[in-house]
C-alpha positions in Angstrom: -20.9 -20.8 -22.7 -20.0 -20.7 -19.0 -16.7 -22.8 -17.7 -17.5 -24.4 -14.3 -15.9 -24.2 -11.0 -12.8 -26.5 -12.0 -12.2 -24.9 -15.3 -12.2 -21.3 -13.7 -9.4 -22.8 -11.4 -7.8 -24.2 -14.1 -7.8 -20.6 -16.1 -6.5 -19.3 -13.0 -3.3 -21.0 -12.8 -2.7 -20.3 -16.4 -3.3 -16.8 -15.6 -1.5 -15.9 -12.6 1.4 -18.0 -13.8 1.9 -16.6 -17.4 1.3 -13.1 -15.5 3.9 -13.8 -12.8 6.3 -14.9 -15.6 6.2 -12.3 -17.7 6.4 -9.5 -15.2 9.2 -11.3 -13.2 11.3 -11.0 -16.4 10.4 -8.0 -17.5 12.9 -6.0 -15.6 15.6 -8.2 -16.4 14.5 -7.6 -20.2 14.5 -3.6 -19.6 18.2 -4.2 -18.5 17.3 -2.6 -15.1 20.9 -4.7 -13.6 22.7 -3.6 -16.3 22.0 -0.4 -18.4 20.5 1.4 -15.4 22.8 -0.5 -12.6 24.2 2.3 -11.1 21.4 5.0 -12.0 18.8 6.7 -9.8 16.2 4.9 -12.0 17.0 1.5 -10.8 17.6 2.9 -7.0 14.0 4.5 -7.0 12.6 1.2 -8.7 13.7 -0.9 -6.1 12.9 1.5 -3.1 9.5 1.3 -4.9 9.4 -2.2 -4.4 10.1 -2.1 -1.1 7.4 -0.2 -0.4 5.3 -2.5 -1.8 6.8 -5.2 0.5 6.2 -2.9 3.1 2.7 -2.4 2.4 2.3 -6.3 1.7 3.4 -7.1 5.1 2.0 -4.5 7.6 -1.5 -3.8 5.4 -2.3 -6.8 3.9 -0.3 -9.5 5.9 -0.8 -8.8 9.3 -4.7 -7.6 9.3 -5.8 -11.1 7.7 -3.6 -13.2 10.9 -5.3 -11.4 13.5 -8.5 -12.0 12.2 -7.2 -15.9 13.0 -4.4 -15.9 15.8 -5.8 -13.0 17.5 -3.0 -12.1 20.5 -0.4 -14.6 19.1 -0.5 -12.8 15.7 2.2 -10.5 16.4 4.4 -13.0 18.0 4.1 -15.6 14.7 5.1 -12.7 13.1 7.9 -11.7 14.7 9.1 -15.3 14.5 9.0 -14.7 11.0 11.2 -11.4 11.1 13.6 -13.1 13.7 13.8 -16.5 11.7 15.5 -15.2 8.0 18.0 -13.0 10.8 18.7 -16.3 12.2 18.8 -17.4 8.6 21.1 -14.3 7.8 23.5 -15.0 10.4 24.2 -18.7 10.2 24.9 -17.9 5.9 27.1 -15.3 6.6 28.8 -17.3 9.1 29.5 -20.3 7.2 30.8 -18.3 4.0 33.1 -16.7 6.2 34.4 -20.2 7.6 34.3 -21.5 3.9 36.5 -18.4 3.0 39.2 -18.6 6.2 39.8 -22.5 4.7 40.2 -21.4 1.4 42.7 -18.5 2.2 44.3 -20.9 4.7 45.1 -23.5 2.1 45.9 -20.6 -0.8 48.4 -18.7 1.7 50.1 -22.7 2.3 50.5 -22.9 -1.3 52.0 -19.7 -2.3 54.1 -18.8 0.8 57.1 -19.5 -0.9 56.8 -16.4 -3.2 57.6 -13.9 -1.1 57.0 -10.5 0.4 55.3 -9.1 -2.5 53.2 -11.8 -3.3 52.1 -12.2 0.4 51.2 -8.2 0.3 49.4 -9.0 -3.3 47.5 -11.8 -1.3 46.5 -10.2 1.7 44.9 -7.4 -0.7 43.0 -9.7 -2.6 42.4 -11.7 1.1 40.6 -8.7 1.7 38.3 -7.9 -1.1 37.4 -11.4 -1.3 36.5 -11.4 2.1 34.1 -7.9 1.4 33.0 -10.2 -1.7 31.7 -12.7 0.2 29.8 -10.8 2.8 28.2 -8.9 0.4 27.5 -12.9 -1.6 26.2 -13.7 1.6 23.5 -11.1 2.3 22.6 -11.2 -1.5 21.9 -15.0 -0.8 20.0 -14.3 2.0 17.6 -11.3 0.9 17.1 -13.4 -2.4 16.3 -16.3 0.0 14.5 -14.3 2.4 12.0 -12.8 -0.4 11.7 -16.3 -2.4 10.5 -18.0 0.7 8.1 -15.0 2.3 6.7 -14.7 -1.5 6.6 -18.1 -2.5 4.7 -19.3 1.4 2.2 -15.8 0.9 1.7 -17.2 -3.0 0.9 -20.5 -2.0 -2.0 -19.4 0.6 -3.5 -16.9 -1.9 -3.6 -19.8 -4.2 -5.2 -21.6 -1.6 -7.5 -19.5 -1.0 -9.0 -19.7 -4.4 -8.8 -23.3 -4.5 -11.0 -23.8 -2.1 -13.5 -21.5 -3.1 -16.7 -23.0 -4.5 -18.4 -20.6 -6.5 -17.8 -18.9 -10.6 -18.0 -15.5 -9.1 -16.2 -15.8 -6.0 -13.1 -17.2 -8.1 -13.5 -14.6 -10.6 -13.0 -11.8 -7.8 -10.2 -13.5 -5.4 -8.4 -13.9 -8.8 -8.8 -9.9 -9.9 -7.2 -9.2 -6.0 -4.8 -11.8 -6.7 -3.1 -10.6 -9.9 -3.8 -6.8 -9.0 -1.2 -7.2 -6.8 0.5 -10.5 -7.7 1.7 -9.1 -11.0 3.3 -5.7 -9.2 5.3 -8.2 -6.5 6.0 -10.3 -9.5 7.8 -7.1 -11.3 9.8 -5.8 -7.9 10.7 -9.2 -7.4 12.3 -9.6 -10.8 13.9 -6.6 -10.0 15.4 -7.5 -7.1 17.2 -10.7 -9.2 18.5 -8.7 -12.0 20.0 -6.2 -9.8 23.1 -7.2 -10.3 22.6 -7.4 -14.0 22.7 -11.4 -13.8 21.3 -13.3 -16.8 17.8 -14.0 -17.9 18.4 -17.7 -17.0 19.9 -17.4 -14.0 16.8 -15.5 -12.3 13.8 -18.1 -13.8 14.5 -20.8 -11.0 13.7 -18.9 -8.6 11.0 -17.1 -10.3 9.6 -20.4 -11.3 9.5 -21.4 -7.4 7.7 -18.2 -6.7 5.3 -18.8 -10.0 4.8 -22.4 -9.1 3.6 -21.1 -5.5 -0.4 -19.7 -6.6 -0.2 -23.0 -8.9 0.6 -25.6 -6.3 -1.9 -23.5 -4.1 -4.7 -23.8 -6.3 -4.7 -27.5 -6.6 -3.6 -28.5 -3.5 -7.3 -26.3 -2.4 -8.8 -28.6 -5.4 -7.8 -31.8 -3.9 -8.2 -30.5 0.2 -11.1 -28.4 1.9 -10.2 -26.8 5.3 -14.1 -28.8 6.2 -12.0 -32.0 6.0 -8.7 -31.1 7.3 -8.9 -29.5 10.2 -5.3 -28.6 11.5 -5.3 -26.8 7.7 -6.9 -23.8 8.9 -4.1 -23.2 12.3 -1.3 -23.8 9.5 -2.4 -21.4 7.3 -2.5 -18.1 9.3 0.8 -19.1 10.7 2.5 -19.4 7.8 1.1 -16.5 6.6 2.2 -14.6 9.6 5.6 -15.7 9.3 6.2 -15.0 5.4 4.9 -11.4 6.5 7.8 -10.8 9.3 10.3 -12.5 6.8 9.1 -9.5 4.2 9.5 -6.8 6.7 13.2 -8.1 7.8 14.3 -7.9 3.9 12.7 -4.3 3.9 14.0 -2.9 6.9 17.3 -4.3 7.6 18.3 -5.1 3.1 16.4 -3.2 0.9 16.1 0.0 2.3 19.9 0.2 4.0 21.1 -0.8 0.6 19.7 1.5 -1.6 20.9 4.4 1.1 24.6 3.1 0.9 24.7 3.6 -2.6 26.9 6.3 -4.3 24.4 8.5 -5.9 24.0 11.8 -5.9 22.9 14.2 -3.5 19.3 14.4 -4.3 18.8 10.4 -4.8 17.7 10.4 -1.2 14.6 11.9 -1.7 13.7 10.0 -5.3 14.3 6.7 -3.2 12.4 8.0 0.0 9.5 9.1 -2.5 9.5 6.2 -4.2 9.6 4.1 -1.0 6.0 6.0 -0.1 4.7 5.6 -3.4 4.9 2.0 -3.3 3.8 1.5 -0.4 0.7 4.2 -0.8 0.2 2.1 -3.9 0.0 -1.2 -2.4 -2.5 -0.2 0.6 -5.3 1.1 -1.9 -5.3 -2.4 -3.4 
């Protein structure tokens, strides 16, 4: 029995998706946030992953865009990297407003207590205000790698939407989910790093899940043959989700795994791990 075109596509999205799905949450099921929080385990897992982003954006992301924008490929995608640092600013800008209104309005209603209370208050003013810094750039990585992975997920899916042939969607959909699945797992991991909840990671897994999905059907429904400006949006947004990926690397990931207190010889399981991911990703 052989499935046509449209039902290969069709075994696609149920593929890529339950794939996606279950790696995204296996980490959170391994307890990686919790068990392994503050271990060397979950430190090297994560530098792992950003070497995979790594890889993902200077091996696999910014190749395919030259082959489309040619010299403007390296300025789309350093819009990207200079667009989630805009991003990063503006949220850790208004948090800090939201927090000066907040301790403006507590330090009105308790200024009546006294000296000790007003010490007691100015502590806590400042670990709050360390809280929501570090709230801040948690927003934004988690924002910064939802939107790079969920724009790069939509194009791949796009690109086997429009293909017209069994084989050819048989073999983009063995390159999609041969590294799909591994970005899948890192960004799970990612999520649960701070041991949150199953539940509270699936919306934004399901926005990165739904990406290939949409992808796919939208390159059902369109063909770049009958609309044109498709083929100038896609490398664009391509090149942009790649210097988005190389911001959270360089300036999240990899600082924050260094600031961690580990010991001594974590360094070189998180540098090590760093290569191996990305030496992974480039042979795919």
């Amino acid at each position: 029995m052989f499935y046509s075109v449209s039902d290969l596509k069709l075994i696609a999205i149920a593929v890529i998706s339950f794939g996606s799905y279950f790696f995204g949450v296996l980490p959170n099921i391994l307890g990686l946030g919790t068990k392994y929080r503050n271990s060397v385990t979950l430190s090297s897992i994560l530098s792992f992953g950003g070497g995979v982003l790594f890889a993902t954006s200077i091996i696999h992301i910014l190749p395919d865009i030259r082959k489309d924008l040619s010299q403007w490929s390296e300025v789309i995608f350093c819009l990207g990297y200079l667009l989630i640092y805009f991003v990063d600013v503006v949220v850790v800008m208004l948090n800090k407003e939201h927090q000066t209104e907040r301790e403006r309005l507590t330090s009105e209603d308790f200024s009546s207590y006294g000296t000790i209370e007003e010490n007691t208050s100015l502590v806590n003013s400042q670990n709050q205000d360390h809280a929501v810094q570090v709230s801040s750039k948690i927003k934004c990585l988690d924002f910064g790698l939802l939107f790079a992975f969920s724009v790069h997920s939509l194009l791949e899916g796009l690109v086997i939407g429009v293909e017209s042939t069994r084989s050819g969607v048989l073999l983009l959909l063995t390159a999609v989910c041969s590294h799909k699945l591994l970005v899948a797992f890192c960004l799970g991991a990612e999520l649960s790093r701070g041991g949150q909840p199953l539940y509270t990671i699936l919306p934004a897994l399901s926005v990165f899940v739904a990406g290939s999905s949409a992808g796919i059907g939208l390159g059902i429904i369109l063909h770049p043959g009958n609309v044109p400006g498709l083929t100038k949006v896609e490398p664009i947004l391509q090149g942009l989700a790649g210097g988005t990926l190389l911001y959270v690397v360089v300036t999240e990931i990899i600082p924050r795994e260094r600031a961690r207190k580990l010991p001594k010889y974590s360094g070189i399981a998180q540098y090590v791990s760093l290569c191996s991911g990305f030496i992974f990703m480039a042979c795919l």
